[in-house]
C-alpha positions, -999 to 999 in steps of 0.1 A, spaced: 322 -78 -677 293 -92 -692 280 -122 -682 263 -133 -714 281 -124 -742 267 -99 -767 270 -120 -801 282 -104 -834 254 -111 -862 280 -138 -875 282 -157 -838 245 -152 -837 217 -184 -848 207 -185 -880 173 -171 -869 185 -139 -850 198 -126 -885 171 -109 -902 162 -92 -869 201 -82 -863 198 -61 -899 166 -48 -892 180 -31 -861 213 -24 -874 193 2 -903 168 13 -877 198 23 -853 232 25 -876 244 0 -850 230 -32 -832 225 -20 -791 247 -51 -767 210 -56 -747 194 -71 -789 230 -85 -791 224 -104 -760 189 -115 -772 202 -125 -804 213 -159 -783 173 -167 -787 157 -161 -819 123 -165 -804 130 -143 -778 146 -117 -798 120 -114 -825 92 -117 -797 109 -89 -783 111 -66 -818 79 -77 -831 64 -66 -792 83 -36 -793 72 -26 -830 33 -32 -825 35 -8 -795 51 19 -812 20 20 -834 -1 30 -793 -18 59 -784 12 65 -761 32 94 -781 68 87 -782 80 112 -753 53 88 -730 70 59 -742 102 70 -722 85 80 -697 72 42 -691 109 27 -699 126 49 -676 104 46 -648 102 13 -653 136 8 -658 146 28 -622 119 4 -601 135 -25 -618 176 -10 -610 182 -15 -647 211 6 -654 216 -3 -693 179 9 -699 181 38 -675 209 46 -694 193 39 -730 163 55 -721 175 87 -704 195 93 -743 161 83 -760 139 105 -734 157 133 -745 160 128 -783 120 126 -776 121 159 -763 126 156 -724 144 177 -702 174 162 -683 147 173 -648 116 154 -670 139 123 -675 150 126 -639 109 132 -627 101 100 -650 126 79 -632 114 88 -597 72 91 -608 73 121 -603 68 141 -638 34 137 -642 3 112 -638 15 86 -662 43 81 -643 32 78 -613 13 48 -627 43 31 -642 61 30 -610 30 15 -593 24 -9 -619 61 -21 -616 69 -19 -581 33 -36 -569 38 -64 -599 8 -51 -614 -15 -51 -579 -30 -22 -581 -59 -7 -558 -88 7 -570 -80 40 -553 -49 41 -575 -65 35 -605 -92 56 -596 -68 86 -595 -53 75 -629 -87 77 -649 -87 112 -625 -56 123 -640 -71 116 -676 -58 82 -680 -78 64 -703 -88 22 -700 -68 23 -733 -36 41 -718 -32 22 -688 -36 -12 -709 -10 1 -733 8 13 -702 9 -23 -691 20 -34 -721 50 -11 -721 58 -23 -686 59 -60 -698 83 -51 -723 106 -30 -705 105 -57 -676 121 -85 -704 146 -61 -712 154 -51 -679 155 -86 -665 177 -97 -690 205 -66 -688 202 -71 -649 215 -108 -657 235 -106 -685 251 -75 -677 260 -63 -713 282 -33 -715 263 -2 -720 266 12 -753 248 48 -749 263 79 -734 256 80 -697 229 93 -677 229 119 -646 227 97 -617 
C-alpha cells in the first residue's frame, strides 16, 4: 500500500494541473510515480521540465533506458525497474539487454551508470579513463550525469512513497 497517496488531477494543487494533462496526452494515462509528485508543483514540473530538456541529449532513446534502469537497479527502485524495463524494450531492447543494463553489464555506458550511482558520483580517473576509452564523450558522460540525477529523484521518491506500479512487470 502506498505510503503517499497518488492524487487524481482533481485532489492534486492547483499548480500540478497543467503538467497532469500534459502527461496524460503524452502517455493516454498519468503513471502513480507523476501522481505522487503532483503533491509538489515545483517538484513535479522541475521534474517534467528536467526530464523534457534531456530528451532533446545526444543520448538516443535506447541509452536513455539504459541509464534509468541501471540506475534504477543500484538505487533497488522497483517502480522504475519496472517502468523502465517496459520502456527499454519499446526502445528496442532485448529482455537480456534490459537485464545487461540493469547489472552494467550491456555495454560501456552502462558500466558508467552504475559507477556514477553506486560511488555517488566519486569517480576515479582510471574509471573515467576507460569511459573516454570506450568512446564516451565529455558530452555523454555529463548528460549521463544528468540522467542519473533525474532518475535518482524518481527513484528516491517511489522508494518512499511506494506507489503501486502501474506498468506490466519486469523479469526479475
Amino acid at each position: 500500500m502506498p505510503r503517499i497517496a497518488a492524487l487524481t488531477p482533481d485532489q492534486a494543487p492547483a499548480g500540478s494541473h497543467a503538467a497532469l494533462e500534459a502527461v496524460q496526452k503524452t502517455f493516454g494515462f498519468i503513471p502513480n510515480s507523476i501522481k505522487t509528485l503532483a503533491h509538489a508543483p515545483a517538484a513535479l514540473n522541475a521534474y517534467l521540465a528536467l526530464n523534457q530538456a534531456l530528451g532533446k541529449s545526444s543520448l538516443s532513446t535506447a541509452e536513455r533506458e539504459v541509464v534509468a534502469l541501471a540506475t534504477s537497479e543500484v538505487n533497488e527502485c522497483n517502480y522504475c525497474v519496472t517502468a523502465h524495463s517496459f520502456f527499454g524494450k519499446k526502445a528496442g531492447l532485448s529482455e537480456s539487454d534490459v537485464g545487461r543494463a540493469r547489472s552494467g553489464e550491456l555495454n560501456a555506458l552502462a558500466a558508467l551508470v552504475r559507477q556514477i550511482a553506486q560511488s555517488r558520483g566519486q569517480l576515479t580517473d582510471a574509471q573515467i579513463a576507460a569511459a573516454h576509452e570506450a568512446g564516451l564523450t565529455d558530452r555523454k558522460i555529463v548528460e549521463v550525469v544528468a540522467h542519473v540525477t533525474l532518475l535518482t529523484l524518481s527513484n528516491y521518491l517511489n522508494n518512499i512513497a511506494d506507489p503501486d506500479v502501474d506498468f506490466p512487470p519486469s523479469a526479475r
